[in-house]
N, C-alpha and C positions, 0 to 999 in steps of 0.2 A: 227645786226641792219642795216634796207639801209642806206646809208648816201647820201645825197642831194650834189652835187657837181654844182656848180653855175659858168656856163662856159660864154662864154664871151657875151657880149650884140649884139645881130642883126636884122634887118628885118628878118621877116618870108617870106622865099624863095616859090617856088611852090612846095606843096607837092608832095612824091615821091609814083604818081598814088591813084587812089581813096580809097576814106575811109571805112572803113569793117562795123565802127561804128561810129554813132554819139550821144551829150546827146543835147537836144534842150530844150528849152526855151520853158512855156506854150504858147507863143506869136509867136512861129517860128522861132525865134533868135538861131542862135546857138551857143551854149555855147564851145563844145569840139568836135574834130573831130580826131579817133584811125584810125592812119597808120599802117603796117607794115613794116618794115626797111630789109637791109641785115643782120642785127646784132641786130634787137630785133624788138621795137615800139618805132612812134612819135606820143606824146599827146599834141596834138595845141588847145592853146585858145590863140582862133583870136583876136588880137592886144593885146596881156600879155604877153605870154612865150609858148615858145615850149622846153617839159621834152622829152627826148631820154633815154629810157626803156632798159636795156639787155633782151637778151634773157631769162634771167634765171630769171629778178627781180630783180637781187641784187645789179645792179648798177642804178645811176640816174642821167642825168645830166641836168641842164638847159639854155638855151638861151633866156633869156630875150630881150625883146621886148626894143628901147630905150624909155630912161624914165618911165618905169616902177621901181617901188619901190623893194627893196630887199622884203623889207615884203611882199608886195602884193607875190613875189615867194614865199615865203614862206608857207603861208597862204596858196597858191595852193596845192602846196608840202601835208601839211597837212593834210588839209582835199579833197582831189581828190586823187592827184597822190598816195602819200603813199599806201591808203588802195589796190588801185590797184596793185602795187607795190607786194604788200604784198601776194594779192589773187593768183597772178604769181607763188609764193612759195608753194603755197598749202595750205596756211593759210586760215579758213573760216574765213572770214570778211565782216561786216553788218552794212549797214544804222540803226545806232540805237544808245540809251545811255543808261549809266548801274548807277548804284550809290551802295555802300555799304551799308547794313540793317542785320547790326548783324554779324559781320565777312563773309557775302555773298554777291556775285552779284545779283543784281536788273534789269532786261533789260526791257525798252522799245522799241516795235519797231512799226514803220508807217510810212506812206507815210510822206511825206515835208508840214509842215504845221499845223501836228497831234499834238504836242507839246511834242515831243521828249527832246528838248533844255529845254524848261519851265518846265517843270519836272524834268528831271533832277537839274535842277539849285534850280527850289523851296525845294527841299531836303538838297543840299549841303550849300545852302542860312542860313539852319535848322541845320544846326551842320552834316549830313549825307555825308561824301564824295561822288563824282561824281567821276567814272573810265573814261568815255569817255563822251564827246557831241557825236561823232559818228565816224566812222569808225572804231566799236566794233572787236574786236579779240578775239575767242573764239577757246582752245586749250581743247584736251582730254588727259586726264591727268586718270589713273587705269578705273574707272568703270564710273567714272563724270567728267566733265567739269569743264576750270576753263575761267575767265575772267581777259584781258590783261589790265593796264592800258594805256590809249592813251595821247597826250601830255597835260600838267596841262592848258588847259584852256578852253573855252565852250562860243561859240558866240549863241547871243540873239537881235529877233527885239525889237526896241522902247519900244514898250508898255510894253514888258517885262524886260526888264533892269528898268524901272520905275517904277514898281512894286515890283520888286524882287531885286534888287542889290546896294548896298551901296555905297554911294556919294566917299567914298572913295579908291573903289574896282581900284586896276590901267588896265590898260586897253590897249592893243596893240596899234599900230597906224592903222590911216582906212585905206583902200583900196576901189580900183576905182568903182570895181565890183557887191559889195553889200552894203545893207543900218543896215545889221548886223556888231555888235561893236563886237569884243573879249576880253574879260576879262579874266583876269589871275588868277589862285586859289592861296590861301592864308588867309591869318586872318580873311577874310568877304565870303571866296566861300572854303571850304573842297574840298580837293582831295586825293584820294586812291594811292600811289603810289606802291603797293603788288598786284600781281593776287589775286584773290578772287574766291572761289566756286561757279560757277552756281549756283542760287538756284530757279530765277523761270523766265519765259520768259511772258512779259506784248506787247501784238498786240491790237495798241492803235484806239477806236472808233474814228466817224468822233464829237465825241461833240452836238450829238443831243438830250442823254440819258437825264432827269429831274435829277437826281441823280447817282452815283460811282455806275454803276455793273458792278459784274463779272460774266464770263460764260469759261465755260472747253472748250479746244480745243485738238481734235483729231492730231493723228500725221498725217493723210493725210493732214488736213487741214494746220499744219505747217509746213509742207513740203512744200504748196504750199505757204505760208506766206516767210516764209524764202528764198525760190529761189527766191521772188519778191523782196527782199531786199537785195540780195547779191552783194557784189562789184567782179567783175568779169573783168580782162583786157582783155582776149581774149575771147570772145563768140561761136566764132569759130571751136575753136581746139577741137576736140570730145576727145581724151584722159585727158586733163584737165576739161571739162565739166564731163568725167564720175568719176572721181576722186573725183570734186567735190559732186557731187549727193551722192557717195558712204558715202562722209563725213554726207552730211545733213542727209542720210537714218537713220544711229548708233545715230546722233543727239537729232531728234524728237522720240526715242525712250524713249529717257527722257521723265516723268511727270511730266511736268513742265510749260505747257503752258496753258494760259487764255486769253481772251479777258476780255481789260479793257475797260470801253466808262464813260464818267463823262462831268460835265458844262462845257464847257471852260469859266469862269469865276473864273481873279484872287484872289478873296476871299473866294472862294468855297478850293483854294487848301490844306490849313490844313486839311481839313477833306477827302481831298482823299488823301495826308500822310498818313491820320489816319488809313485810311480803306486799304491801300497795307500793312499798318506795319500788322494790324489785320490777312488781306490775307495771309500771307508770314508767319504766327508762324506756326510751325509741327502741 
């Protein structure tokens, strides 16, 4: 496992020459800006922390920004740096969330906004464990796939924590960054702590469907799904790219993928429970 080393508090100095990659804000803002170093990569978010990457991925260290919160690095750590981290190793890792449905994994995956988190959660809410809110890890293991668990908790905006999650549910402290709470699993939110079987891959609609359909997805088409969602540190390096590819290719030969598309409307969600439990039996 990486483990998070939290090194000592500094201004963030000028970075060492331009950035190979950035992740930007729908507004222009930028959010993260990927270095390369003598000895690995630096991952800067401007006025938080700068994480210092090994080469290999398997170390991590941080420089917090002053006054910034331990949690708020944390919370980085988590959901950013890790999955990166991770992808470094060769591990495929994905924008997405899984829940447990009968001893299997359940994945959704979409863009930011698609209700990845809300779904998730409206299951686990349901007695159904959640494996990850996101930065899914998906290992091959004989002829199938299995699903990683990620750390026990699953952040949610407003209207969905108000809907879905109980007065009692404890809850991280916030951070400066987003208007998303994180909530921890326990008595009111299930989580899977076991890898779990792939069992089907859900590429979630934009919410304009009147009703829960479903439709089959080719593996060209989840190919091209799945590299849009991959967490990837270096973009760059062609032998880690083809590496990766070679992984997705064995991947989407699974039959296993659908497009899902339903209301977004939190009362409608029992009945798309209902209709993925239905989906999901042999």
């Amino acid at each position: 496992m990486i483990a998070l080393r939290i090194a000592e508090v500094r201004s963030q100095a000028p970075p060492p020459g331009q950035a190979f990659h950035q992740w930007v804000f729908p507004g222009g803002e930028l959010w993260a800006a990927f270095f390369r170093t003598r000895l690995g990569y630096l991952l800067r978010f401007p006025n938080l922390a700068d994480y210092v990457v090994s080469a290999d991925g398997c170390d991590v260290r941080c420089h917090p920004v002053p006054r910034v919160s331990e949690e708020t690095v944390r919370h980085l750590y988590l959901n950013q740096v890790l999955p990166l981290a991770l992808s470094r190793l060769g591990k495929l890792v994905f924008h997405a969330s899984a829940v447990e449905l009968g001893g299997e994994a359940v994945v959704f995956v979409g863009e930011s906004g698609r209700g990845k988190s809300t779904l998730a959660a409206s299951f686990a809410t349901s007695g159904s464990p959640f494996l990850t809110d996101d930065g899914l890890v998906v290992e091959e293991r004989g002829t199938g796939y299995q699903v990683l668990p990620s750390h026990a908790s699953i952040r949610l905006w407003e209207d969905s924590q108000q809907a879905l999650v109980h007065p009692t549910t404890p809850v991280a402290d916030p951070v400066p960054f987003t208007s998303k709470a994180r909530f921890l699993a326990g008595e009111t939110i299930a989580f899977c702590h076991k890898p779990r079987p792939l069992h089907r891959v859900y590429f979630l609609g934009d919410g304009t469907s009147p009703r829960v359909t479903f439709a089959p997805v080719g593996a060209s088409e989840a190919l091209i799904e799945l590299v849009k969602h991959s967490f990837l540190l270096d973009t760059q390096e062609s032998e880690l790219i083809a590496a990766h590819f070679d992984q997705l290719t064995r991947l989407v030969r699974q039959r296993i993928y659908r497009r899902l598309d339903y209301p977004r409307r939190f009362e409608d969600l029992g009945d798309v429970r209902r209709a993925i439990l239905s989906d999901c039996r042999p």
